[in-house]
VOBA-1610 file (N, C-alpha, C; in pm, whole numbers, padded with zeros to 5 digits, always signed):
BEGIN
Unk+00082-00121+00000Unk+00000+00000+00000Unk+00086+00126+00000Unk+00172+00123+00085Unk+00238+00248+00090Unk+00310+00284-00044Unk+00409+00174-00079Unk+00458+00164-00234Unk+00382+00207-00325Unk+00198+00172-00360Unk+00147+00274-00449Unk+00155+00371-00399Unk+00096+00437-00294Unk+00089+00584-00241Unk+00253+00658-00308Unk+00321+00592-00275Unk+00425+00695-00294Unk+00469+00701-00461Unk+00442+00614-00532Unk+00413+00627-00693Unk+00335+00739-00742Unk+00241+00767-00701Unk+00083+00863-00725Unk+00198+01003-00764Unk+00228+01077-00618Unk+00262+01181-00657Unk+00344+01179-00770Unk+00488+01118-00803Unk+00560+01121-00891Unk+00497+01077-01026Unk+00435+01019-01035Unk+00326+00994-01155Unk+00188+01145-01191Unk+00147+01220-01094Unk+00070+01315-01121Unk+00154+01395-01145Unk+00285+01413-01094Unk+00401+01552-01150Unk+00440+01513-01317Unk+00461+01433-01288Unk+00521+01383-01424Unk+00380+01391-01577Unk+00316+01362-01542Unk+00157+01378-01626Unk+00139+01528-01613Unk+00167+01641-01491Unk+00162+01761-01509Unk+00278+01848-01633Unk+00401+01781-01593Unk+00527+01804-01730Unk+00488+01757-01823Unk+00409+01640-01884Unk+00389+01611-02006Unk+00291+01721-02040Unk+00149+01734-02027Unk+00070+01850-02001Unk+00168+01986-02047Unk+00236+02041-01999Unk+00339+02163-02018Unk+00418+02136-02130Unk+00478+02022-02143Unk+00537+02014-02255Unk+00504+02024-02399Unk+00390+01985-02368Unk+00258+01944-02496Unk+00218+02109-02539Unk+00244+02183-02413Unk+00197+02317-02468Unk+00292+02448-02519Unk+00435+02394-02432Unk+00512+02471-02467Unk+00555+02424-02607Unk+00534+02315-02657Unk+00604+02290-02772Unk+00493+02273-02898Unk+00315+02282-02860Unk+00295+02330-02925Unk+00249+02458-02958Unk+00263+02577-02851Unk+00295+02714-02876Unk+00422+02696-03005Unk+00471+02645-03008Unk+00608+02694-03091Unk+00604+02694-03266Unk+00476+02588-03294Unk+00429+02661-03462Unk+00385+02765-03468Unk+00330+02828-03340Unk+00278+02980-03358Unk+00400+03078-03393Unk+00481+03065-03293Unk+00589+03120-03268Unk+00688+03116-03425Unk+00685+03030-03474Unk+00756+02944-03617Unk+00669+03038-03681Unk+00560+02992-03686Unk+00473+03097-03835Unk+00519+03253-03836Unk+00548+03287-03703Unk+00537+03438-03721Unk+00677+03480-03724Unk+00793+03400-03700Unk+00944+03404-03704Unk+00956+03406-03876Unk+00907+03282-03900Unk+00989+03284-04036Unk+00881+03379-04176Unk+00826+03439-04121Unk+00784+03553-04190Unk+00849+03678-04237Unk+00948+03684-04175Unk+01017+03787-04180Unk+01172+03751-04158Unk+01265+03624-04108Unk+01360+03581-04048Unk+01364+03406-04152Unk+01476+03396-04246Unk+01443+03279-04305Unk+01510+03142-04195Unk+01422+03049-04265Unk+01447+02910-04149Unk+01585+02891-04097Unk+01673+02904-04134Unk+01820+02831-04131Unk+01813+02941-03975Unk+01871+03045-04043Unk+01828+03157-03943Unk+01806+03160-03807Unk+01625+03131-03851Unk+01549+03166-03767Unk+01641+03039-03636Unk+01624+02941-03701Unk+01681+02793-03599Unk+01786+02809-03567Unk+01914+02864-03621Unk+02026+02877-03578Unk+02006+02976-03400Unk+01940+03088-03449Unk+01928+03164-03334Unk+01855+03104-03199Unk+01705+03047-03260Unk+01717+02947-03162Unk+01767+02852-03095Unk+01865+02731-03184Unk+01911+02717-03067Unk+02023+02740-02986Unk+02114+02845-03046Unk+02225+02920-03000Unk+02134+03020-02840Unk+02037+03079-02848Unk+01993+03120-02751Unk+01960+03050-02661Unk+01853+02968-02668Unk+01832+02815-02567Unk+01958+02751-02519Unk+02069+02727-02571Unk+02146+02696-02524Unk+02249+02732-02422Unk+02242+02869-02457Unk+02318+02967-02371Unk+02281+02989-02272Unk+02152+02977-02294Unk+02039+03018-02171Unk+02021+02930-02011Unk+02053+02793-02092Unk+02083+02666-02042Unk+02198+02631-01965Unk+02287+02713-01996Unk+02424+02697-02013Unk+02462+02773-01873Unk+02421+02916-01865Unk+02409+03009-01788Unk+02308+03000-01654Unk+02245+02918-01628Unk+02168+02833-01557Unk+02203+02704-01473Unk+02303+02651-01569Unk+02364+02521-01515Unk+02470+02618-01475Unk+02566+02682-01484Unk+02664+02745-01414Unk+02621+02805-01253Unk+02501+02847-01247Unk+02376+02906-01146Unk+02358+02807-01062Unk+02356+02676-01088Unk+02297+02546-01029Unk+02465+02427-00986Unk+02599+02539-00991Unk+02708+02499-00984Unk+02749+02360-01104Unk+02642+02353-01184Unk+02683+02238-01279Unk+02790+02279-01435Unk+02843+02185-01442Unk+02869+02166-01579Unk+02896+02107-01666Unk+02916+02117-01806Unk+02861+02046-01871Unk+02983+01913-01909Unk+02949+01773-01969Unk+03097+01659-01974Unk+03204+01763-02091Unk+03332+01715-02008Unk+03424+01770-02134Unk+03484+01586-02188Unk+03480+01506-02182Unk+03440+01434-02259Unk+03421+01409-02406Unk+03527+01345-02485Unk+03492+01344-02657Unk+03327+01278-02661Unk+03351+01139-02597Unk+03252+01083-02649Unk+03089+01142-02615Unk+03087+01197-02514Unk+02971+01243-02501Unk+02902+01351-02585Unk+03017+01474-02607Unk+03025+01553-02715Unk+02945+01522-02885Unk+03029+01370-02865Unk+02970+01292-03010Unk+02837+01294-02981Unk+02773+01212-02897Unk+02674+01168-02861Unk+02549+01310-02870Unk+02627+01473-02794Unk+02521+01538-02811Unk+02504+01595-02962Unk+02623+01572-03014Unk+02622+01656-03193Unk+02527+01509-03267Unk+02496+01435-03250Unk+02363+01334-03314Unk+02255+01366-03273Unk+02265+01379-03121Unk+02116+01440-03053Unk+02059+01577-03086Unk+02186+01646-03141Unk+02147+01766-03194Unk+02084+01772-03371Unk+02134+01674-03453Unk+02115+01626-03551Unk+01946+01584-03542Unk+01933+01507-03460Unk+01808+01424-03446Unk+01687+01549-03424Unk+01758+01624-03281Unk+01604+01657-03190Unk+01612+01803-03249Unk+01716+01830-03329Unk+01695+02010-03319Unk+01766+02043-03452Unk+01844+02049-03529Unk+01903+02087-03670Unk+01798+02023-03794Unk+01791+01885-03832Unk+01715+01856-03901Unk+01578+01927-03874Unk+01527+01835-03769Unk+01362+01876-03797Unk+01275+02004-03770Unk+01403+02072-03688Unk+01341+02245-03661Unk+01361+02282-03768Unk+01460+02268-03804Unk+01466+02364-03999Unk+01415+02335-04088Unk+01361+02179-04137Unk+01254+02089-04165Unk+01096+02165-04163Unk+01088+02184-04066Unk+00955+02246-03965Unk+00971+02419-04049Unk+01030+02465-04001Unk+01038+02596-04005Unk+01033+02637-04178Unk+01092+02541-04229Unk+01054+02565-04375Unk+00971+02565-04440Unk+00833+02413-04383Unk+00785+02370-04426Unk+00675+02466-04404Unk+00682+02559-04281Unk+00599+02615-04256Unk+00581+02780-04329Unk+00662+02820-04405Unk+00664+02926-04525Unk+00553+02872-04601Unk+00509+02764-04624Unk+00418+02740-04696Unk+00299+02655-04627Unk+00298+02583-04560Unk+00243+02492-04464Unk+00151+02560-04360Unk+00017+02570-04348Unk-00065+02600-04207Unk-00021+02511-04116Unk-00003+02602-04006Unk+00052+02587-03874Unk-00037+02435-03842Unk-00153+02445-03838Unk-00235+02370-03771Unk-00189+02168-03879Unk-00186+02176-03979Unk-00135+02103-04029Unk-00031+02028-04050Unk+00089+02108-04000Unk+00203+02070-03969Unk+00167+02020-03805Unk+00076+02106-03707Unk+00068+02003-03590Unk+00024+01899-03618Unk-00063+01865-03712Unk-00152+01729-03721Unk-00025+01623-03798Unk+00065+01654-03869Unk+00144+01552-03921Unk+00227+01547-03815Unk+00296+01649-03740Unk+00409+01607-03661Unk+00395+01523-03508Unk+00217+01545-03509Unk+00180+01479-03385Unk+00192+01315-03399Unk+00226+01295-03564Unk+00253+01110-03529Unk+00355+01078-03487Unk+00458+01131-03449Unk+00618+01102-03355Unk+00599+00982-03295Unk+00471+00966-03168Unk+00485+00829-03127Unk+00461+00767-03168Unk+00409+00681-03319Unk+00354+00638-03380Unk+00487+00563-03469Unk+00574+00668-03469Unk+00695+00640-03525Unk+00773+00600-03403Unk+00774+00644-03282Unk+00868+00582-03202Unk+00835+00453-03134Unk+00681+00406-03177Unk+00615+00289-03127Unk+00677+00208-03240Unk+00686+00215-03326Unk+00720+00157-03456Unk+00886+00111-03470Unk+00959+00232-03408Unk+01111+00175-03447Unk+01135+00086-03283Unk+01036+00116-03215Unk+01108+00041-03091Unk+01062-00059-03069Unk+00948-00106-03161Unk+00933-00253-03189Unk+01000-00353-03290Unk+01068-00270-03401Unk+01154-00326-03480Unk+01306-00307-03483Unk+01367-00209-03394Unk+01455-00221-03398Unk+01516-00213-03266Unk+01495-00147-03155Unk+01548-00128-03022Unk+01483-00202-02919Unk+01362-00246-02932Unk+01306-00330-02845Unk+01351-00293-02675Unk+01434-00163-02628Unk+01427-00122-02482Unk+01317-00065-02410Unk+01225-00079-02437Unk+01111-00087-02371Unk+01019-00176-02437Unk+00915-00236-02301Unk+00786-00388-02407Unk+00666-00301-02443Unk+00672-00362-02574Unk+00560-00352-02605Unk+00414-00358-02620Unk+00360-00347-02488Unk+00245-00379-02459Unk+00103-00372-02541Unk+00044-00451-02480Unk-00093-00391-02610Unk-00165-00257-02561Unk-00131-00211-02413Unk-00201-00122-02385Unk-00086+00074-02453Unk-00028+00001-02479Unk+00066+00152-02562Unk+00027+00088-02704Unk-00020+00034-02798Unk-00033-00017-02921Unk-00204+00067-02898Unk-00282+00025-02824Unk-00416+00057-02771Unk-00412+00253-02792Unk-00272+00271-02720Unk-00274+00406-02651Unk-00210+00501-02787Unk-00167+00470-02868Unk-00118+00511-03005Unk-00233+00475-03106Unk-00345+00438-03086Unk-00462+00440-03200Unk-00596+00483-03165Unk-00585+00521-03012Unk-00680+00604-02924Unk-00649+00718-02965Unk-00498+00755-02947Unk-00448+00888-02968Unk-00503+00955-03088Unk-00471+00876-03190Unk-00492+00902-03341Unk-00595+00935-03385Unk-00710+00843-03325Unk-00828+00805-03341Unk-00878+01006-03286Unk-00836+01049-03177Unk-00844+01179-03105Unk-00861+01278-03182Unk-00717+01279-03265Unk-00667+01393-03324Unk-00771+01394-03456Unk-00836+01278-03512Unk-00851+01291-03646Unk-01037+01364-03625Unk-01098+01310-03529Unk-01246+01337-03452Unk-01202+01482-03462Unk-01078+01550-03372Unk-01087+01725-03309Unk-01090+01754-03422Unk-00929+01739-03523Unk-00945+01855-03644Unk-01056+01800-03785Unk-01102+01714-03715Unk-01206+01671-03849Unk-01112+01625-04016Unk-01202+01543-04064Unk-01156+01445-04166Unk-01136+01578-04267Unk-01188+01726-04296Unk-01204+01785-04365Unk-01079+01850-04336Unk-01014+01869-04246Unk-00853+01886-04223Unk-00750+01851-04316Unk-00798+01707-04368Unk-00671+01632-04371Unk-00728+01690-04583Unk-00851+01734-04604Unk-00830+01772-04755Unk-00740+01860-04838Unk-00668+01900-04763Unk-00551+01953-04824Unk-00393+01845-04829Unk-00405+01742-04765Unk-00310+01659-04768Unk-00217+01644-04879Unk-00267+01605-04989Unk-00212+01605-05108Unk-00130+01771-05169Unk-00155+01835-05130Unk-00113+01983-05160Unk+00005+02028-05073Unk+00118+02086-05141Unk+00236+02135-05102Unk+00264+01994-05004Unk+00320+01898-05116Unk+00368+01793-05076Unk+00533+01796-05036Unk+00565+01869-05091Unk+00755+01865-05009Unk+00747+01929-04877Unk+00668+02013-04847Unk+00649+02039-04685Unk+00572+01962-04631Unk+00485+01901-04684Unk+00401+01801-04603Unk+00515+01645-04543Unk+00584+01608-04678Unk+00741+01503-04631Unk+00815+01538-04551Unk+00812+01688-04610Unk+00962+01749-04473Unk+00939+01738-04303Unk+00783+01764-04298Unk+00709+01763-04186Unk+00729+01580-04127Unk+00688+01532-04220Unk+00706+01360-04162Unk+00847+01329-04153Unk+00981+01378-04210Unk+01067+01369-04180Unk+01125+01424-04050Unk+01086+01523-04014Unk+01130+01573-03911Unk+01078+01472-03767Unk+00913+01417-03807Unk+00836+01357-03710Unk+00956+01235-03692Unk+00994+01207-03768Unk+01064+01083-03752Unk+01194+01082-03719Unk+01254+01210-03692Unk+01413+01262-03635Unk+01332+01260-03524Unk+01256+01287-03495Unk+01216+01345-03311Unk+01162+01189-03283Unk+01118+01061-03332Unk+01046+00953-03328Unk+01239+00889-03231Unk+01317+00942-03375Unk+01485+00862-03341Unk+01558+00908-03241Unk+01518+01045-03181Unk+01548+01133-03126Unk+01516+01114-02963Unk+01398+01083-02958Unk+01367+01021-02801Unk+01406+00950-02741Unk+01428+00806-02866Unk+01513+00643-02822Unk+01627+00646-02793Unk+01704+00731-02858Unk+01824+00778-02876Unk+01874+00845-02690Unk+01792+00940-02695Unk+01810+01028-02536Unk+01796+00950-02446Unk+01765+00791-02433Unk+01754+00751-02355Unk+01904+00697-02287Unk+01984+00724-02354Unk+02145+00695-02329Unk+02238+00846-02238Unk+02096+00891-02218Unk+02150+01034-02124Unk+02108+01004-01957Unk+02089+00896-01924Unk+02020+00899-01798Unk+02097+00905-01718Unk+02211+00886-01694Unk+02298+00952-01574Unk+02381+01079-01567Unk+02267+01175-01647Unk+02321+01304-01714Unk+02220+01399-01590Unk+02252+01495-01570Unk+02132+01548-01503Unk+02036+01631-01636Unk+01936+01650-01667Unk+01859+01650-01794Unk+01924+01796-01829Unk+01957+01910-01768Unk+02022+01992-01857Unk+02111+01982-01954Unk+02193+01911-01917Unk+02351+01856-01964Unk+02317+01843-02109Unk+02238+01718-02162Unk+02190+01724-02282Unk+02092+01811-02358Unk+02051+01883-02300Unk+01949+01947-02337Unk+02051+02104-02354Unk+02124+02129-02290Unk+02199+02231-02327Unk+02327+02213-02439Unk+02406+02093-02423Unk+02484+02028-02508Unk+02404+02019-02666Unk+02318+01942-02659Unk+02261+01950-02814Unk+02253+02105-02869Unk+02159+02147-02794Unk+02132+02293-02840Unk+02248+02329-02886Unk+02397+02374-02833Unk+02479+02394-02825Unk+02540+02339-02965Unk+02575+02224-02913Unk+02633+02132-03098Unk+02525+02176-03216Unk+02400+02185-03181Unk+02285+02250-03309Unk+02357+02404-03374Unk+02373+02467-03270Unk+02406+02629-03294Unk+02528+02598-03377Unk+02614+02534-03360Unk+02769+02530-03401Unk+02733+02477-03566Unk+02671+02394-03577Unk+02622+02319-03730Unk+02552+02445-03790Unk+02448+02508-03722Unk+02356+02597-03776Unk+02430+02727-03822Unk+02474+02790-03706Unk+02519+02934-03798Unk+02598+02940-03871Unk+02745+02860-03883Unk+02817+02873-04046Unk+02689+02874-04183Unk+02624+02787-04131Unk+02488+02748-04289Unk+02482+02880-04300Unk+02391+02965-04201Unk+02367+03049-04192Unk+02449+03186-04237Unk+02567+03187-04174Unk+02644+03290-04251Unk+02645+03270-04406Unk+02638+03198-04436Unk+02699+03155-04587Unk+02585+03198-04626Unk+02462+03092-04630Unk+02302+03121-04691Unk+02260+03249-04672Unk+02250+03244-04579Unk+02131+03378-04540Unk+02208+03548-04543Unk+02282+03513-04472Unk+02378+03678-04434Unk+02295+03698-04350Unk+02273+03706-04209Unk+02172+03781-04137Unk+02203+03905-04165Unk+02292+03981-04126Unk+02341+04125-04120Unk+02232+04228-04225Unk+02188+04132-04314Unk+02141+04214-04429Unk+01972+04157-04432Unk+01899+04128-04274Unk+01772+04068-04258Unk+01719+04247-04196Unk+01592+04212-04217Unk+01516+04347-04151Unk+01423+04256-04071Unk+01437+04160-03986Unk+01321+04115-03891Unk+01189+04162-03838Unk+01080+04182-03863Unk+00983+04233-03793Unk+01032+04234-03639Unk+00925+04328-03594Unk+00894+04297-03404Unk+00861+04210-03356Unk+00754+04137-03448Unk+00668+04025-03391Unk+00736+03865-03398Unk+00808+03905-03501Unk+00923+03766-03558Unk+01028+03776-03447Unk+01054+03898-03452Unk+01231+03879-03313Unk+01113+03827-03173Unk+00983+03898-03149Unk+00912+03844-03009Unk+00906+03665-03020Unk+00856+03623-03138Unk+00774+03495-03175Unk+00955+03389-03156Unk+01094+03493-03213Unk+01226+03414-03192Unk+01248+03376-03039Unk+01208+03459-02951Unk+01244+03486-02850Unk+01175+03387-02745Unk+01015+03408-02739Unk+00946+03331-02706Unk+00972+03172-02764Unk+00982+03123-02870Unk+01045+02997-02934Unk+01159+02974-02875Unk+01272+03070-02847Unk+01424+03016-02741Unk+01370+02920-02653Unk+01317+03086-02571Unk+01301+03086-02400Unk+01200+02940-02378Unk+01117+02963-02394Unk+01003+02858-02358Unk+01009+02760-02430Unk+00974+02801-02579Unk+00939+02609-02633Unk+01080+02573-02678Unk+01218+02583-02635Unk+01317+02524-02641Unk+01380+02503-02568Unk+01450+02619-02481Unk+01514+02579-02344Unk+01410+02513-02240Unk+01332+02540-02166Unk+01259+02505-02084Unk+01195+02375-02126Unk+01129+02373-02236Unk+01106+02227-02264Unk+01167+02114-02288Unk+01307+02129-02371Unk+01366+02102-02370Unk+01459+01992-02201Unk+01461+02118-02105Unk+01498+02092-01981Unk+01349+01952-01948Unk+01255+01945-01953Unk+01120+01905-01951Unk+01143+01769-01998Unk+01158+01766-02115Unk+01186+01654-02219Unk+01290+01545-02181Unk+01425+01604-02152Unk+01527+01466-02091Unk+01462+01459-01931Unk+01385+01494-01864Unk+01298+01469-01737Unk+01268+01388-01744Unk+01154+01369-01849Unk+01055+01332-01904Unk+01131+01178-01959Unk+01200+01185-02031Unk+01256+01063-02072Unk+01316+00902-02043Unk+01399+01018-01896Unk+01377+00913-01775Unk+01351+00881-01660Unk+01203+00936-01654Unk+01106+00846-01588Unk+01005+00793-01678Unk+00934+00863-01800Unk+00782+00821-01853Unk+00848+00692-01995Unk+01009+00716-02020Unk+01063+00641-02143Unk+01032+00697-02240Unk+01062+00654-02388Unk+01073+00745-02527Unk+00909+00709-02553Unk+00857+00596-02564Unk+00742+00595-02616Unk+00607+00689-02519Unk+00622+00700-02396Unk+00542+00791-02306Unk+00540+00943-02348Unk+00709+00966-02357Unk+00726+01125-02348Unk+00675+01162-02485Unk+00693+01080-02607Unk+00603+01152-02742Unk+00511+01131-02715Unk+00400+01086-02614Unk+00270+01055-02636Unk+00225+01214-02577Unk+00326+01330-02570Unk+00261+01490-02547Unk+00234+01546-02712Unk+00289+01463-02809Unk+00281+01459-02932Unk+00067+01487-02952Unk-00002+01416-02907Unk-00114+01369-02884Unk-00206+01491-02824Unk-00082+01548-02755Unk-00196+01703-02649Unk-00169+01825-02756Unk-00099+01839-02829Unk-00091+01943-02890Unk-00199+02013-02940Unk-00284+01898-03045Unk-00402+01911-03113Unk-00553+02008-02984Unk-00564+01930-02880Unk-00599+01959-02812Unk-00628+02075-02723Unk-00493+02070-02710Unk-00437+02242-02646Unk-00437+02342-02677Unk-00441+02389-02844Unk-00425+02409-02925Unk-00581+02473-02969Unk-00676+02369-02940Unk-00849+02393-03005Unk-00857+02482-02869Unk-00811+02433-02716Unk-00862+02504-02619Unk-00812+02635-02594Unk-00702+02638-02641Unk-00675+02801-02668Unk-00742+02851-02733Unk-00774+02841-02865Unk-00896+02874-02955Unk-00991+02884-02894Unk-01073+02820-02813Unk-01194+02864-02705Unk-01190+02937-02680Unk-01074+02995-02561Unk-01034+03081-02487Unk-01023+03194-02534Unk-00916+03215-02628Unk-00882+03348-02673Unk-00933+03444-02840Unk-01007+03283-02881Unk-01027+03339-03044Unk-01199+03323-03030Unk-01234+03273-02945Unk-01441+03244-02950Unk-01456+03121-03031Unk-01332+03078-03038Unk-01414+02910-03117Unk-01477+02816-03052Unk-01569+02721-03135Unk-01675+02669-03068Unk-01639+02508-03120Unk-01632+02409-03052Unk-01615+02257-03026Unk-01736+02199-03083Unk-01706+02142-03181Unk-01849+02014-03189Unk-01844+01925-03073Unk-01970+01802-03122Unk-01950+01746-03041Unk-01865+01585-03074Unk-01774+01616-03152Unk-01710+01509-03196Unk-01584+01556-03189Unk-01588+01684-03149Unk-01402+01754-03084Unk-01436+01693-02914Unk-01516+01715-02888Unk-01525+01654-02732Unk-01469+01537-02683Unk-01527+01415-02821Unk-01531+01299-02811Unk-01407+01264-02849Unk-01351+01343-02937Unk-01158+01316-02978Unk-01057+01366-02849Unk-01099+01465-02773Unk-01028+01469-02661Unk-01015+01373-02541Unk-01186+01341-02511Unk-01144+01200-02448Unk-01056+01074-02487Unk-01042+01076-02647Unk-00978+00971-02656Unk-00834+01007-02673Unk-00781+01129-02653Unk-00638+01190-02654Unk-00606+01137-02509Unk-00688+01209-02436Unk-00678+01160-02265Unk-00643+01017-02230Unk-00712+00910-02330Unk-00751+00756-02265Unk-00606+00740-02353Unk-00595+00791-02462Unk-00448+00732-02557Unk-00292+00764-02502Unk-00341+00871-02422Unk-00212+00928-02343Unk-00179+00842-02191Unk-00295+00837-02099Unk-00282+00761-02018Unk-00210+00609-02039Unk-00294+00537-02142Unk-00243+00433-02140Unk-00140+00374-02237Unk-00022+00537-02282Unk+00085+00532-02260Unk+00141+00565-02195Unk+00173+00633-02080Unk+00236+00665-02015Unk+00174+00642-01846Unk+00081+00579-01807Unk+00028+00509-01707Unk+00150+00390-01687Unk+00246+00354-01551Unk+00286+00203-01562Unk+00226+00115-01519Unk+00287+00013-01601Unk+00261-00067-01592Unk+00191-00163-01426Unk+00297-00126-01355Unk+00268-00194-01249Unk+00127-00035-01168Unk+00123+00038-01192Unk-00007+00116-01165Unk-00123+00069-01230Unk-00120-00007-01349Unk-00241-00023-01402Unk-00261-00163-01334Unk-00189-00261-01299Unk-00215-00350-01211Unk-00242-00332-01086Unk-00206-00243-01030Unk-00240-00185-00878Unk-00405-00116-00893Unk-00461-00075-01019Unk-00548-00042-00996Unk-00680-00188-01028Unk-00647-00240-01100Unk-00668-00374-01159Unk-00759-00444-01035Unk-00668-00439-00959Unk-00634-00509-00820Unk-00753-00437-00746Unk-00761-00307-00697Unk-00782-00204-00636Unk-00990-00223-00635Unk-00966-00247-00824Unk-01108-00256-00834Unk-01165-00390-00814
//
């Protein structure tokens, strides 16, 4: 008895970070749409994650930490940076010059779908239960009810951003499994390290391609850069290797799933939009698809039991 009791809290914190994560990261197509309007992708990403990183960096110095000097780990964060932040943010950010925001959430929300997929065929470090197989077609089943089947009629249209978008889903799918080789890291370490190795890959591109020097950025693009650092990169980021090891790679994309969600309820809130009643019925099943990925195992038997 006591052993569940003391599971609960660390399981409701951890479901509260996924929750946050889900929002800080999907605030960040907003943030993307209105950056690369005025700031081109290479750019726009380089700055992000050169800022997030620093930010990170300057924080862990605050918290007396720092970061491995270490070759091999180094290696390890310039892939993680490859995976979780160079490819598919610039991927993303491109795709989205042409791409509605809301569309690029609906493709990039299949991540776990892809990380359920490679970690049954190729990594097999976590089991595959039927209740995460269950919890990845609940999910789906969610997203397709909220934004409606009439969503997906543009599918076929501006197809190289629509790929670039599934490519990226699938750097962040490789990207999770991958982070799971950071667990005796304290979660900044990598989360500032990648960023870090991202910035170093990103701004040479950048000097060369773009020339910033010769950009006129809007206000709203340097706010939308800024807000994209601070929040949906550093901080989530920090969130994300948390997240990784305790909930594992296939749990922590299942915030992949709240985006859609979060997303319509902001729209309530701040724009007067109005929910059918088959957006209702897709959120419950975001809820039941998320739980019973990231619910454990031995909790769903404790409750099993219970009843």
């Amino acid at each position: 008895m006591t052993a569940n009791r003391s599971r609960n809290p660390g399981h409701a914190v951890d479901f509260a970070l996924l929750v946050l994560l889900a929002t800080l990261w999907g605030a960040s197509y907003t943030f993307i749409k209105l950056g690369v309007a005025t700031i081109p992708p290479i750019t726009l990403i380089a700055a992000r994650t050169l800022i997030a990183g620093l930010l990170l960096l300057v924080i862990m110095r605050w918290r007396g930490l720092s970061l491995p000097r270490d070759i091999a780990t180094w290696r390890r964060f310039l892939f993680q940076a490859c995976l979780n932040s160079v490819i598919p943010f610039t991927l993303i950010a491109w795709a989205e010059r042409s791409l509605e925001a809301g569309l690029a959430t609906i493709l990039n929300s299949t991540s776990p779908i892809f990380t359920f997929l490679l970690t049954l065929a190729i990594t097999r470090h976590e089991p595959v239960a039927a209740r995460k197989l269950f919890g990845v077609l609940a999910g789906m089943a969610g997203i397709c009810l909220i934004v409606g089947v009439q969503a997906l009629g543009g599918l076929g249209e501006q197809l190289a951003a629509q790929i670039a978008t599934v490519v990226a889903t699938i750097c962040y799918a490789g990207a999770a499994i991958f982070s799971r080789g950071f667990k005796g890291l304290d979660p900044m370490a990598p989360a500032a390290g990648s960023l870090l190795s991202g910035a170093a890959i990103l701004i040479p591109i950048s000097l060369v391609v773009d020339r910033p020097w010769t950009l006129a950025p809007s206000t709203s693009s340097l706010l939308a850069l800024l807000g994209l650092s601070i929040f949906s990169t550093a901080l989530a980021f920090v969130i994300y290797f948390r997240l990784i090891q305790t909930l594992g790679s296939v749990g922590t994309t299942a915030q992949a799933y709240l985006r859609v969600p979060i997303g319509v309820a902001l729209g309530v809130l701040f724009l007067g939009e109005g929910l059918s009643s088959t957006a209702w019925i897709g959120l419950g099943c975001v809820v039941i698809g998320v739980a019973a990925m990231t619910i454990p195992a031995g909790k769903v038997a404790s409750l099993q039991e219970a009843a």
